[in-house]
N, CA, C and O atoms as a GROMACS GRO file, in nm:
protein
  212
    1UNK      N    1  -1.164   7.028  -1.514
    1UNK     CA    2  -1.160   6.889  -1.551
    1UNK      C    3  -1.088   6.806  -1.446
    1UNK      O    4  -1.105   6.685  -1.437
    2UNK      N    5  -1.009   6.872  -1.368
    2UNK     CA    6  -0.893   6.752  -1.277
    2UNK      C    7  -0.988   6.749  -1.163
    2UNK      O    8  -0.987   6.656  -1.082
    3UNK      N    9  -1.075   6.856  -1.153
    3UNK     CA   10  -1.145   6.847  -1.012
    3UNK      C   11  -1.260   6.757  -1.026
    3UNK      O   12  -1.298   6.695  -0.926
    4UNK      N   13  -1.330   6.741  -1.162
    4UNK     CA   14  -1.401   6.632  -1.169
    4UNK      C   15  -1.313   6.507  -1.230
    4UNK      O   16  -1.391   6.417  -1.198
    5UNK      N   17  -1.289   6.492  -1.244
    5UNK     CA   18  -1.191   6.349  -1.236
    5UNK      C   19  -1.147   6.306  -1.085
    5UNK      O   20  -1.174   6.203  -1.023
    6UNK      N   21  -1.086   6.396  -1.055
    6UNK     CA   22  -1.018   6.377  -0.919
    6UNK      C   23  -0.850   6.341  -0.940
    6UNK      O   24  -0.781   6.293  -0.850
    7UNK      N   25  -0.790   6.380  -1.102
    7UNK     CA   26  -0.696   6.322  -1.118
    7UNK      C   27  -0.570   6.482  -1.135
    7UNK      O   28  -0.621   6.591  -1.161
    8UNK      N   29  -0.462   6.473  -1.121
    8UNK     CA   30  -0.373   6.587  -1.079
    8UNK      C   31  -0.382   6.647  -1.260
    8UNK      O   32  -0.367   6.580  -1.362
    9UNK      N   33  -0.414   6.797  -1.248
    9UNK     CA   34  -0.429   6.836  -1.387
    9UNK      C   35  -0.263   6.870  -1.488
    9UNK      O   36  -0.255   6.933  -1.594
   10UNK      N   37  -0.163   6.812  -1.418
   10UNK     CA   38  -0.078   6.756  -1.533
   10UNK      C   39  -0.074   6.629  -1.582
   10UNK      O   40  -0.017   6.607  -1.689
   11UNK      N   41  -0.136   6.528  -1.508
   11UNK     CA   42  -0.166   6.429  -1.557
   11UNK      C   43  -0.338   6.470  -1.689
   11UNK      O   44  -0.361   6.399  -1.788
   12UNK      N   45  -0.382   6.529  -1.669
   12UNK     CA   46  -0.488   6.580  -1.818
   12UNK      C   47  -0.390   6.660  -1.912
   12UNK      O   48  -0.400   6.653  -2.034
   13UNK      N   49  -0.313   6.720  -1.860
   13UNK     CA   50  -0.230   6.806  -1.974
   13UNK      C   51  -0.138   6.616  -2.083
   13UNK      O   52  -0.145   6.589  -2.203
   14UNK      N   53  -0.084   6.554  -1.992
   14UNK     CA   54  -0.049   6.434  -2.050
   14UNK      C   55  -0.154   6.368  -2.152
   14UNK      O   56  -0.134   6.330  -2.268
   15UNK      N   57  -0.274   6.366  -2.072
   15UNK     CA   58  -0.340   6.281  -2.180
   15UNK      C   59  -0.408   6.333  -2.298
   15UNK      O   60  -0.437   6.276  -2.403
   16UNK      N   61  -0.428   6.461  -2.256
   16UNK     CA   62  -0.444   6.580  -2.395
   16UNK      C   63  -0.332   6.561  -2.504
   16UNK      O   64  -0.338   6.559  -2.628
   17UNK      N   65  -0.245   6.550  -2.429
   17UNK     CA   66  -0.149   6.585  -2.556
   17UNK      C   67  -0.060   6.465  -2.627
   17UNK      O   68   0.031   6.481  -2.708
   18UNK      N   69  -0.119   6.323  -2.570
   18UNK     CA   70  -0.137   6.207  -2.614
   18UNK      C   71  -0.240   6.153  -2.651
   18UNK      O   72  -0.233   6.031  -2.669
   19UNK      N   73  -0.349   6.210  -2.670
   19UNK     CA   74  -0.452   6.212  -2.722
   19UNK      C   75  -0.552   6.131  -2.659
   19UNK      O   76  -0.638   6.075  -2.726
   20UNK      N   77  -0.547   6.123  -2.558
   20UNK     CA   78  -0.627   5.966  -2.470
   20UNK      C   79  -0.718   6.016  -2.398
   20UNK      O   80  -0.746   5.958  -2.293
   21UNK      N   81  -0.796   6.150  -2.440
   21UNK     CA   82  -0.883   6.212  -2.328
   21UNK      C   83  -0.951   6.308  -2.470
   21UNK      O   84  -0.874   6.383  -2.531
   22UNK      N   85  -1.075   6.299  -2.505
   22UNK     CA   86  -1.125   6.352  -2.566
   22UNK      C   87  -1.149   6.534  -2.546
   22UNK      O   88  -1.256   6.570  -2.497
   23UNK      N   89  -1.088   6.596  -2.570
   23UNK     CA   90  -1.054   6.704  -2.567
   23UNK      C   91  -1.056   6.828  -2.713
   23UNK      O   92  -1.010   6.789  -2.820
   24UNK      N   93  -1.094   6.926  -2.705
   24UNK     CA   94  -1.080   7.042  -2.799
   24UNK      C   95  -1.025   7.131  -2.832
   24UNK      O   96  -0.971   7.126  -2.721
   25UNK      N   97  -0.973   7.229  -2.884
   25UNK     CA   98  -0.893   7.335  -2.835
   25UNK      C   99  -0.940   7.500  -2.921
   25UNK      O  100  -0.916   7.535  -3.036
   26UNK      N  101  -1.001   7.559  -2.831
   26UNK     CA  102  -1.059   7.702  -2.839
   26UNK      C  103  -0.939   7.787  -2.820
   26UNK      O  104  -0.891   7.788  -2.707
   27UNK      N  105  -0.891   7.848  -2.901
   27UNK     CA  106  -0.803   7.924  -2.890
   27UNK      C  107  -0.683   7.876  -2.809
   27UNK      O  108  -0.603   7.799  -2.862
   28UNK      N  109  -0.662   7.924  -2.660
   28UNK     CA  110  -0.582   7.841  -2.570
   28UNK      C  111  -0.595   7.808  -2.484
   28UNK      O  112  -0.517   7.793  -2.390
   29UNK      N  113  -0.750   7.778  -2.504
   29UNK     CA  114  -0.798   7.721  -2.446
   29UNK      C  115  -0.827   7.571  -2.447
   29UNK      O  116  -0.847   7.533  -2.562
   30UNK      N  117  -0.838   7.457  -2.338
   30UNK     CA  118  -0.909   7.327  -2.390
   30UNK      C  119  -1.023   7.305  -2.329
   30UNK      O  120  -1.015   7.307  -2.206
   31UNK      N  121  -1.159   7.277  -2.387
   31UNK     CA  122  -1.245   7.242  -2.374
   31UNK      C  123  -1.332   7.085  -2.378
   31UNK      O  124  -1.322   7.004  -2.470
   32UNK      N  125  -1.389   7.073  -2.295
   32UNK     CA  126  -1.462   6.931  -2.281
   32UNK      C  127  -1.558   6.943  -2.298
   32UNK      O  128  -1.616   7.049  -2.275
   33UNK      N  129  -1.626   6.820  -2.352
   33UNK     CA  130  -1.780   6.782  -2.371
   33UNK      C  131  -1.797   6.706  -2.270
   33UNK      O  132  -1.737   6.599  -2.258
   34UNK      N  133  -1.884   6.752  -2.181
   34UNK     CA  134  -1.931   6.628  -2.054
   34UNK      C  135  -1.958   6.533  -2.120
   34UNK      O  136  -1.890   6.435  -2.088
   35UNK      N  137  -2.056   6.511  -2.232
   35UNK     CA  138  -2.075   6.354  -2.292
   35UNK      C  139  -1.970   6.274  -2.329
   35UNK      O  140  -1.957   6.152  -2.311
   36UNK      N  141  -1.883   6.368  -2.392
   36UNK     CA  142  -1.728   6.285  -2.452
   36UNK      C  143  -1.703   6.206  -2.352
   36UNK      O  144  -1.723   6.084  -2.351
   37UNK      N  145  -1.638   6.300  -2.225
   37UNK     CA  146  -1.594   6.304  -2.111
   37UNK      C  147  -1.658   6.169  -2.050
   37UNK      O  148  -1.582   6.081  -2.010
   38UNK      N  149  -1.806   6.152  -2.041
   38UNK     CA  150  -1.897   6.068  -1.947
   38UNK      C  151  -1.834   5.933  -1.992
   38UNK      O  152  -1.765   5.863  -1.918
   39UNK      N  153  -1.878   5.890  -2.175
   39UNK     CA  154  -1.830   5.809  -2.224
   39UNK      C  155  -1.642   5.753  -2.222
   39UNK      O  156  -1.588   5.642  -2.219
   40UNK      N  157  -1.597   5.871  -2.226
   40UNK     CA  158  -1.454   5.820  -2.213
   40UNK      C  159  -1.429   5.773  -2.090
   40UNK      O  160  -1.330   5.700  -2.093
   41UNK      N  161  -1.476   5.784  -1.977
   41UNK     CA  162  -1.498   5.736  -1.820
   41UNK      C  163  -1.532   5.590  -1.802
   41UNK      O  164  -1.488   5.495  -1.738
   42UNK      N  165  -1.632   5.615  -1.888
   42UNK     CA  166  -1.709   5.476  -1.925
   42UNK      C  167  -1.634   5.338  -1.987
   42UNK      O  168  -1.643   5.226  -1.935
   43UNK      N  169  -1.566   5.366  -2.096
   43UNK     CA  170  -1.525   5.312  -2.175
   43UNK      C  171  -1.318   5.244  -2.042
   43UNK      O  172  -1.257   5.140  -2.016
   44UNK      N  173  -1.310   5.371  -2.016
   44UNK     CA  174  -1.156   5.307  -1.877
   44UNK      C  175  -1.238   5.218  -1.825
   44UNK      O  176  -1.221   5.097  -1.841
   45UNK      N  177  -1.341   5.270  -1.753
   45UNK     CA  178  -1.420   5.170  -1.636
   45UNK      C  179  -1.410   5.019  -1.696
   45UNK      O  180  -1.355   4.922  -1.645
   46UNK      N  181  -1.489   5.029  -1.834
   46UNK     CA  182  -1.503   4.919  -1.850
   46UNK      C  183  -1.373   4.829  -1.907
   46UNK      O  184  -1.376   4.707  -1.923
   47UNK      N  185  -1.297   4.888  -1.926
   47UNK     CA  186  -1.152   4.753  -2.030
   47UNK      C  187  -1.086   4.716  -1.803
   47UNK      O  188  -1.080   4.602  -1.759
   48UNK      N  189  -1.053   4.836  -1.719
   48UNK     CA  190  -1.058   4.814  -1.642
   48UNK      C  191  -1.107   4.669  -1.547
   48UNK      O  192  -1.039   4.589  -1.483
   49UNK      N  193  -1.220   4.676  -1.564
   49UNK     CA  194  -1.329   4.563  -1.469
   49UNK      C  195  -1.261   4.436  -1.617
   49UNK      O  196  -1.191   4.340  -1.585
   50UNK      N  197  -1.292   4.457  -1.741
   50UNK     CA  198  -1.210   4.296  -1.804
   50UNK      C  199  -1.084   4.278  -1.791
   50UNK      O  200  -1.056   4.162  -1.822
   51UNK      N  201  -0.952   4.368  -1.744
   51UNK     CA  202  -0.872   4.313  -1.711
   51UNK      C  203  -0.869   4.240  -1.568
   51UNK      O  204  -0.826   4.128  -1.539
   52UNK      N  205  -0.908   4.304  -1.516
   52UNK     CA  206  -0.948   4.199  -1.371
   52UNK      C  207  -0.959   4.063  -1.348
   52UNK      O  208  -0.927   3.996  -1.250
   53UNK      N  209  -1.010   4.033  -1.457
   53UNK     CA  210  -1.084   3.893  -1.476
   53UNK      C  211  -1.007   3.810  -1.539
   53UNK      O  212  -1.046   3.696  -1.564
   0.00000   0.00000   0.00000
């Protein structure tokens, strides 16, 4: 997940566990849904581009 983001993967351990990153948990494992994932991308992008303005 940090390598597709491009973002440092304690910063995903943060937002996992603040809940701000749509995320699952398989045993001890955490798992993503690329769609979750696509949309939750989507959804920064966009409040992003209206604060701008």
């Amino acid at each position: 997940m940090a390598e597709c983001t491009q973002v440092h993967k304690d910063t995903i351990r943060i937002w996992i566990r603040k809940g701000e990153i749509p995320a699952h948990k398989i045993g001890k494992l955490w798992c993503f849904k690329v769609s979750e994932v696509d949309e939750w991308v989507r959804e920064r992008q966009k409040c992003r581009r209206q604060q701008k303005f």
